[in-house]
N, C-alpha and C positions, 0 to 999 in steps of 0.2 A: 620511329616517328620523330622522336628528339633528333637523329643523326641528318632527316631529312630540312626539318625547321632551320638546325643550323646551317645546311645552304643556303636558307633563304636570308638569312639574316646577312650576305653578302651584296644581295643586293638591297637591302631595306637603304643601306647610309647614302644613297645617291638616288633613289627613286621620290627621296620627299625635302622638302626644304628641313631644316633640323637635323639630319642625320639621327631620327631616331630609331633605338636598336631594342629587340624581345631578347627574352629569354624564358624558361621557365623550367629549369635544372634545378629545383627547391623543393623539399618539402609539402607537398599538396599542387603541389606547380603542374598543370595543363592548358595547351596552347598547340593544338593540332592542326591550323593552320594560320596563315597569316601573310598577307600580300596587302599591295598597294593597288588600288582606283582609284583614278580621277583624283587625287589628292586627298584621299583616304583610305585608313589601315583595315581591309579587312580581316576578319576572326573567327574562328569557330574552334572550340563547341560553344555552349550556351551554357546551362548552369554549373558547369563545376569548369568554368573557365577563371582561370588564376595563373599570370603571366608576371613577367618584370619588365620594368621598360629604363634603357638607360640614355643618358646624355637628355634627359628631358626636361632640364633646367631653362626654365625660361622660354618653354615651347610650348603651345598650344595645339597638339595633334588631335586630329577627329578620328572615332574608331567608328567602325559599324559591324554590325552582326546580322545575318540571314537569318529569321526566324521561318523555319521549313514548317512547323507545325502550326504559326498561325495564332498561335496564344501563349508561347514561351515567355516575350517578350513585348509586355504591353506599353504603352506609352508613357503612362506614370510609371515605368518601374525607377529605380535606382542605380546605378552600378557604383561599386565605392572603388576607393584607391588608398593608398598610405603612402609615407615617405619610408624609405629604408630604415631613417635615422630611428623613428618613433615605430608605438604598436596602434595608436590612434587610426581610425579609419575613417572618410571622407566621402560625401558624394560629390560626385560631378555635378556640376550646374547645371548642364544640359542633358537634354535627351528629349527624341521625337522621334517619331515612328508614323508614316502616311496611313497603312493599310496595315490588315488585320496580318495580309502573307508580303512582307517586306522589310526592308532594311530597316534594321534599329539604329541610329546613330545616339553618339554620347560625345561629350567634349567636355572642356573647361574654356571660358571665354579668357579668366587672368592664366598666365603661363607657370608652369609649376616653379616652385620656390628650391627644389636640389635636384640633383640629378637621377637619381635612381627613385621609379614608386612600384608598388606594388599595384594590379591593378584586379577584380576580383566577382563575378556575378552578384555575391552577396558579402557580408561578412564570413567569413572563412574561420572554421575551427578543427584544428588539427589535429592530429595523434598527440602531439608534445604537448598541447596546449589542457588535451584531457589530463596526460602526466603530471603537467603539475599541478591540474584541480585534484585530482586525487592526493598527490602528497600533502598539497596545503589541507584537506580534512580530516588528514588521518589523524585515530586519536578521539576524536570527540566524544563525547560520553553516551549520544542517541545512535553515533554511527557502529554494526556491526558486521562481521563478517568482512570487512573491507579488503582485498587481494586478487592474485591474479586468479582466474576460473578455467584458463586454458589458452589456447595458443592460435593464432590464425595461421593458413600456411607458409606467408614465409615467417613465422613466428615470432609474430608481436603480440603481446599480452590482451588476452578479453578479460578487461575489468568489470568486477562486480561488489556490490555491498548490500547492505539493510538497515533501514532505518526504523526505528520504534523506539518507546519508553519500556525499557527491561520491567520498571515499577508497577506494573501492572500485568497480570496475567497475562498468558498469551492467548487461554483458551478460545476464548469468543472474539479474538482479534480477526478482522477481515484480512487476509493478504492478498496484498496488490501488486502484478507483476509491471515493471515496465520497460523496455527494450525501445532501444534506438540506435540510428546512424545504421539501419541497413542498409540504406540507397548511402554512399559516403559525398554525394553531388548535393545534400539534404543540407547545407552546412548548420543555419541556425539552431537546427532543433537539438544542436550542444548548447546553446545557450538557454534554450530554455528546460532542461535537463540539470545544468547549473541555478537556476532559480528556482527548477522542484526543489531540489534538491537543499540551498540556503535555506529556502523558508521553513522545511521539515525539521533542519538542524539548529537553526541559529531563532526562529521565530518563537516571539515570548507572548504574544497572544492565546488568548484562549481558545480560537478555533488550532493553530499548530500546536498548542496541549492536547486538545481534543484527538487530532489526527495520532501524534506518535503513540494517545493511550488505545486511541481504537482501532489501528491498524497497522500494520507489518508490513513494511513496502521492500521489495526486490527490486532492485534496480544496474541496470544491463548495459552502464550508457554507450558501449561502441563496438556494434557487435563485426563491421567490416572496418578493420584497422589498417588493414592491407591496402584498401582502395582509398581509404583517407588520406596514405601515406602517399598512396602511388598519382591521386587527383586520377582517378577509375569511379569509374559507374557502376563495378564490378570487383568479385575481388580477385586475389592475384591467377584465379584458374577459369575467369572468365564468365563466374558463376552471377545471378543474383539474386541476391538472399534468400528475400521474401520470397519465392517461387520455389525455394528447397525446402519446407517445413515436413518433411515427411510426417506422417499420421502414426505411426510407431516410435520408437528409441531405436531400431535397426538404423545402421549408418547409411546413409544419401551419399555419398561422395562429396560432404562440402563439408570441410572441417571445422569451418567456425561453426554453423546450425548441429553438424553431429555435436560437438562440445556441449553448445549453449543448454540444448534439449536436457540432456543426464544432469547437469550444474541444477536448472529450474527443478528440473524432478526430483532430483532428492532434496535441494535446500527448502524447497516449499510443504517436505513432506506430504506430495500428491495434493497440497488445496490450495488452490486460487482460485478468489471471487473474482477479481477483475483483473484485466490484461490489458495494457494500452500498448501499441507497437506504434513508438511518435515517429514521425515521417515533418515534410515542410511543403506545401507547396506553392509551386513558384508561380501558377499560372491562372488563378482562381481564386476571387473573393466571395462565390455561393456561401452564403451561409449554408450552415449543416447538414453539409452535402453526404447523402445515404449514396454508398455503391454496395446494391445487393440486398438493403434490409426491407424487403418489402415483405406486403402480405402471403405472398407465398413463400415466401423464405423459411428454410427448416430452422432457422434463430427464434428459438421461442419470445412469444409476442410481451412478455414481462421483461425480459434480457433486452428488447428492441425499446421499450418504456425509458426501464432504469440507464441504458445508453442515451436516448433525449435527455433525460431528467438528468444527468453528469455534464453533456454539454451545457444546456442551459446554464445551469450551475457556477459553472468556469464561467461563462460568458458575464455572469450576474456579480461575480468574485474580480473581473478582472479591471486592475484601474490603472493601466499601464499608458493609454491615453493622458497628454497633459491636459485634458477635461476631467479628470477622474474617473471614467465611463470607459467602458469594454468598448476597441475599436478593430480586436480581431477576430474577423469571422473563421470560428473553429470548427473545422470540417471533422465529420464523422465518416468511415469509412468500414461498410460492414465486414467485408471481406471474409465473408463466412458461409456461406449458401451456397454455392457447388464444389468442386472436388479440388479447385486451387490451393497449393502446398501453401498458404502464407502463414504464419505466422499467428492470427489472428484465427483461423481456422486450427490449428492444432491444440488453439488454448481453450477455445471453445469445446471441440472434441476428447481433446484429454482430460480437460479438470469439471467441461461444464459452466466455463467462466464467461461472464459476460465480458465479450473480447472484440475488440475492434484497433482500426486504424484512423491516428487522431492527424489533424494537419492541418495546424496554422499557418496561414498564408505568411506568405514575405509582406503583399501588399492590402494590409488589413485596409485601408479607408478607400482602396478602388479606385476610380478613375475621380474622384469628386473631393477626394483630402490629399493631403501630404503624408506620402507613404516612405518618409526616409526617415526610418526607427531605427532605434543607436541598440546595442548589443543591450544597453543597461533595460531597456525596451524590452528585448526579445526574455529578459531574465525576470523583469518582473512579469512579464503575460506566463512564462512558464510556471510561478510561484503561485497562480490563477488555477492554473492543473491540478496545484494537491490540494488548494482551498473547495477543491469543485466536490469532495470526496467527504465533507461535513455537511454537504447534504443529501448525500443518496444512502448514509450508512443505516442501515436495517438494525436498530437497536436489539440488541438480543440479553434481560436480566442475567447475570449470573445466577450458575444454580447455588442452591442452597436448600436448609434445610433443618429441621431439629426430629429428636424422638421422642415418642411417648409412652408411657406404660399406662395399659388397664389392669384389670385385675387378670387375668390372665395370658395376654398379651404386649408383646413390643410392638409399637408402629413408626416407619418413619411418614413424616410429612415433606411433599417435597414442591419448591417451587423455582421458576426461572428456567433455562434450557432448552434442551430441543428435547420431548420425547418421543417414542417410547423410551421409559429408563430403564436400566435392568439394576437389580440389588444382589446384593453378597452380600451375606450376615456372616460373619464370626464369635467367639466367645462356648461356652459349653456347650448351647446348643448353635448350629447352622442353618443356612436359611435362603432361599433365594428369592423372596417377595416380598413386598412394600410390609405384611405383615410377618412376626414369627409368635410362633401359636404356643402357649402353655409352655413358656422358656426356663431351665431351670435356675436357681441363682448366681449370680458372679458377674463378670463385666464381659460387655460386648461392642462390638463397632459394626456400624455397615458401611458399605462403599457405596455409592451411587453415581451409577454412569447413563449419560446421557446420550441421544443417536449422535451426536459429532465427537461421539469419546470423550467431554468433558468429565472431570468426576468430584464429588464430593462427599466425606466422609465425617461419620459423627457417629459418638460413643455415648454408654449411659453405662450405669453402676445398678444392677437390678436386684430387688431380693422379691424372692418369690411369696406373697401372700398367704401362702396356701399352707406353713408352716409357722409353728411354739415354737421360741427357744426353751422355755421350761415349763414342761406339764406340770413339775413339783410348784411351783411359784403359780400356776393358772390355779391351780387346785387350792388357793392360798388370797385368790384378788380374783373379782369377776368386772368385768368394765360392762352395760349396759344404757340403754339400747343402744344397739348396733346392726342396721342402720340409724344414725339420730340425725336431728334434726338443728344439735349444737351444745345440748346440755349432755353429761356426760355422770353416772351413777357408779360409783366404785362398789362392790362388796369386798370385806378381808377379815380374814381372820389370822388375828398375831398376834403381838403387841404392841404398839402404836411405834411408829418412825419414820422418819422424812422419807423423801424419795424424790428423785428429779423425773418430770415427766415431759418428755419431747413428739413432738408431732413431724414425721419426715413426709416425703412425696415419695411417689412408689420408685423413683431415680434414685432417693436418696438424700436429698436435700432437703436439711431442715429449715423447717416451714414456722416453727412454734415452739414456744419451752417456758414452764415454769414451775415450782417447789409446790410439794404437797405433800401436809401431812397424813399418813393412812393410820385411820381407825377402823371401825365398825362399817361405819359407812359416811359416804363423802362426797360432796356433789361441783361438779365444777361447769363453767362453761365456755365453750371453745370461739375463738375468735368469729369475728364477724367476715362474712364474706367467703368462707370456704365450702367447697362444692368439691366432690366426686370420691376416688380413694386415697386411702394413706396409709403410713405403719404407724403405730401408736405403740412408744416404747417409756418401759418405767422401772426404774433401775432404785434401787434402795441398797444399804447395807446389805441385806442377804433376801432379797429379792429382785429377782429382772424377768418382763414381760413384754414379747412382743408379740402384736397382733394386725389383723387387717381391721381397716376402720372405715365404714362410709357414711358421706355426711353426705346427706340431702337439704339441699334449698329452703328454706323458711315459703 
């Protein structure tokens, strides 16, 4: 295709006044045709069209494009350019289009300022340009897993990482997958991919606390490397993408999706709540455009909710307008409801996840505003993406819990989590229910696991009721009545001498303590406010006494 361009490029230098000349032997560079009319450079493809143009110093050439489909290229769109010297990008001044199926033309009225530009559908972001976003993050203290994940075919790196606050449990963290740059003609939505991605890492607000504490995000950002490299709509074996999702882990024949698949599945440890596969598109300002979520749709009708209620979200979050007001309309795409391999369909089918295809237009304000948004644009609406996810999050308590001793029972109490729970007792005796019956004395723990595998675990120090440490000493002190009511009646017979007298809970913990003398008989009474059982122990020079004591309520 390039060996054919460059014949044409022989006659471009005399068929136009300027002698201007293409190229597009670079990096993301496509330009598969190109000829002269009437005193215009025609072009094609359309969206991943990125050319050079040289000797255009002080020229004013008109381009035009055939829009075959009618809505490619609308009248307010864009086209940018740059200069070779700079990375800065630019729109033309011009651009008109008569009819819906016809020529787009573009131009500049001043003549450019050097010789060599770059000229581009949209802003352009490239293999090398992910490269160095990744190098510049590496390191950061919320960024994890950061590395290559596998290899596209002609082997260039599928980057991947995670982003969350380690400080925080993981258990009841939502994890959120997100995948982009399948279609590599998508360009923007690297950009806003980079502005998920800043505002997760670098944002000091309380909603991006909130986010890294309450969710685990996977993030995929370029899963066709090959086609980005090569400026393909496909990657290097002609494949695309989203239509290779196979519904198993068995290999497809597409080496980045067989990759990707095995990378999500075990990094995610099999759960994902949601799935976003970002896409851009170029040809639609519909708000919230559903393909496939309807009433009939096997996407269960809560997953169809909590997808509205996300975009909404974004939309309500996004202040990338210099009004401070959301001005791109954020399409939803269900792509879930019949048997197409995409991407959005396997995460739904594998995990369960509510999964869709998201896609912010290029020309967020439509035929009716100024739709030429600068890259810093495309990074803040993307930072709108992970803000949209503080308010669909399904709060779920951590579990927890304490235990308690009756008189002849351990119980735990438990609260927070998903259940049914199931218990493990340990200690002397074992146990597999919320209670353990007539336990004998010594220490014990239980575990408790919740239906998502969370678990939580708590001990107690038990002595069992039901036993004297000295019959010879019982035989010696009588404590009455028992049950009481708070006042407490000693009998003894000895000869008078001190004694420390301590009140524990049936855990163990002392509860109460003070000195008494033992005589004949001796009357004491027990604090205010205590209710149910306890050990009552009374230790003297050569007496010690422990017993079960229940107090009842006044």
């Amino acid at each position: 295709m390039r060996c054919f361009f460059c014949l044409l490029l022989i006659c471009f230098s005399h068929l136009l006044n300027g002698q201007v000349n293409f190229d597009a032997t670079f990096e993301n560079g496509r330009l598969d045709t190109a000829f002269a009319d009437s005193g215009t450079y025609v072009l094609a493809p359309i969206t991943n069209l990125h050319f050079r143009v040289f000797n255009a110093q002080n020229q004013t050439p008109t381009f035009k494009i055939y829009d075959s489909l009618g809505y490619q290229l609308r009248p307010y769109h864009h086209m940018v350019y740059r200069y070779a010297a700079d990375s800065i990008w630019h729109f033309f001044d011009t651009a008109y289009k008569a009819t819906s199926f016809d020529y787009y033309h573009f131009k500049n009225h001043n003549g450019f300022s050097q010789d060599t530009i770059y000229v581009a559908y949209w802003h352009p972001y490239t293999y090398t340009d992910l490269q160095k976003y990744v190098s510049k993050i590496s390191g950061h203290a919320f960024l994890q897993q950061l590395g290559v994940k596998g290899h596209s075919y002609q082997g260039r790196h599928l980057y991947g990482y995670q982003i969350t606050d380690t400080n925080y449990a993981a258990c009841y963290k939502q994890n959120v997958v997100i995948t982009a740059r399948q279609h590599p003609t998508e360009h923007i939505n690297g950009y806003f991919i980079e502005g998920f991605t800043n505002y997760l890492l670098y944002g000091q607000d309380s909603t991006a606390r909130f986010l890294r504490r309450n969710y685990h995000f996977f993030i995929y950002p370029m899963l066709n490397p090959d086609g980005v490299f090569n400026g393909s709509g496909q990657n290097a074996l002609g494949q695309g993408l989203n239509r290779e999702w196979e519904d198993s882990l068995i290999s497809g024949g597409t080496p980045e999706i067989d990759t990707i698949r095995h990378v999500i599945w075990d990094e995610t440890n099999q759960k994902v709540n949601w799935s976003i596969d970002l896409h851009a598109n170029a040809g639609s300002n519909i708000p919230y455009y559903w393909w496939g979520y309807t009433a009939s749709s096997p996407v269960a009708q809560w997953q169809q909710v909590a997808a509205l209620d996300f975009a909404q979200a974004v939309s309500s979050a996004d202040t990338s307008s210099p009004n401070g007001t959301t001005s791109f309309q954020n399409h939803i795409q269900g792509n879930g409801v019949n048997n197409s391999l995409t991407a959005a369909n396997w995460f739904r089918r594998s995990f369960g996840a509510i999964a869709f295809t998201f896609e912010p237009t290029s020309e967020p304000m439509g035929p009716t505003g100024d739709n030429a948004y600068s890259i810093h644009q495309f990074k803040a609406a993307g930072a709108s993406i992970a803000r949209g996810f503080a308010n669909v999050f399904d709060t779920v308590q951590a579990l927890g819990g304490f235990v308690v001793a009756d008189s002849l029972n351990l119980t735990v109490e438990i609260s927070g989590g998903h259940p049914p729970y199931a218990y493990n007792w340990s200690g002397p005796t074992n146990g597999t229910g919320d209670t353990l019956f007539n336990p004998s004395t010594g220490s014990y723990s239980v575990i408790v696991t919740d239906a998502l595998g969370c678990q939580w675990q708590g001990s107690i120090n038990y002595t069992n009721p039901s036993f004297t440490i000295s019959e010879v000493s019982k035989s010696r002190l009588g404590v009455y009545p028992n049950p009481t009511r708070g006042a407490l009646n000693f009998s003894y017979s000895g000869p008078p001498q001190r004694a420390n007298l301590n009140l524990y809970s049936l855990h163990g913990q002392l509860i109460w303590q003070t000195k008494i003398h033992l005589t004949d008989h001796l009357t004491i009474q027990l604090p205010n406010g205590l209710k149910g059982y306890y050990i009552l122990a009374i230790q003297s020079e050569s007496t010690f006494l422990s017993l079960p004591l229940l107090v009842q309520p006044n």
